[in-house]
C-alpha positions, -999 to +999 in steps of 0.1 A: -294+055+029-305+018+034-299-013+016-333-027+019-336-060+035-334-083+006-297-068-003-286-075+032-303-112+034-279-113-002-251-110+012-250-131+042-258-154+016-231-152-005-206-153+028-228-186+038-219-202+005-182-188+003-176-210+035-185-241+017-147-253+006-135-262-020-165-251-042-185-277-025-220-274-035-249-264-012-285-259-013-306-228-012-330-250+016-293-251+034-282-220+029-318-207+044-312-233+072-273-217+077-284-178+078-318-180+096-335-170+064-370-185+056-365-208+028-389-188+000-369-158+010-338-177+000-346-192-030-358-156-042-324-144-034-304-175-050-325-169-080-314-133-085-280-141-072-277-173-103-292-149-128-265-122-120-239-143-125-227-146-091-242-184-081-241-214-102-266-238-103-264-277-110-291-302-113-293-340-110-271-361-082-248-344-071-259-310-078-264-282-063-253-239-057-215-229-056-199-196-063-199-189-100-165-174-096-139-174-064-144-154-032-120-128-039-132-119-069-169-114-057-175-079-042-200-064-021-207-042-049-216-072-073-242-086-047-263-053-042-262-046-080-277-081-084-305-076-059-312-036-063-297-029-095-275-002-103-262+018-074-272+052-074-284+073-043-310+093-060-336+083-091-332+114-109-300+105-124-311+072-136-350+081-143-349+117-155-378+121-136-371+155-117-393+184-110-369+212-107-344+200-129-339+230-147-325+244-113-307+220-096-274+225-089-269+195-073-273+168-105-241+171-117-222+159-087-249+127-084-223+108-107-198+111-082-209+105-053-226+069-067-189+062-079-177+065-045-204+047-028-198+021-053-157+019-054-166+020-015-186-014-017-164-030-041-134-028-020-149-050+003-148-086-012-167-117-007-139-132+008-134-111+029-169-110+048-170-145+048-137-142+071-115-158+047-091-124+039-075-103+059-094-070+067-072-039+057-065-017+086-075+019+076-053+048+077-066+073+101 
């Protein structure tokens, strides 16, 4: 399983603009120039990321990008759901479309196993990948 390159390029930047303080406002031309990301590619991304709720965007002087909502309450989960939609690891659930339906054993635990992937990836909060909270040590 791979988040596909535009979910990744999401995410690093959401952590670019959780390091602006304060709710400072930023560009998606700076936030291009910050990751390494080619400026079309990030104002695709800020545009998915604003229409999910998870940027806010301000015209006229002064304006710009910020975090719709604080760091903390931002999770991993929230940017790949606004760049790939829901998060689930196979279509059939989702679609319907399934050739052996009718004798797959397998469909019923789908549900699952995308909770868990997704209680996985919301656990891990903007905040924290932008370096601003404490990573939890695991239990072993």
């Amino acid at each position: 399983m791979r988040l596909s390159n535009l979910a990744d390029y999401a995410i690093l930047i959401m952590a670019a603009a959780a390091k602006h303080c304060g709710g400072a406002r930023t560009s998606a031309s700076a936030l291009a120039e910050e990751t390494g990301l080619p400026v079309p590619t990030a104002q695709k991304i800020v545009s998915k990321l604003s229409a999910a709720g998870l940027l806010r965007s301000t015209r006229g002087a002064g304006g710009g990008l910020q975090l719709a909502r604080p760091a903390a309450a931002i999770s991993m989960a929230d940017i790949v759901e606004a760049i790939e939609g829901p998060i689930a690891l196979v279509s059939c659930i989702d679609t319907g479309d399934c050739a052996v339906e009718h004798e797959c054993s397998v469909k019923p635990h789908w549900p699952v196993v995308n909770a868990a992937v997704r209680r996985a990836l919301a656990d891990v909060s903007l905040a924290r990948i932008a370096g601003a909270a404490p990573v939890k040590k695991e239990l072993a």
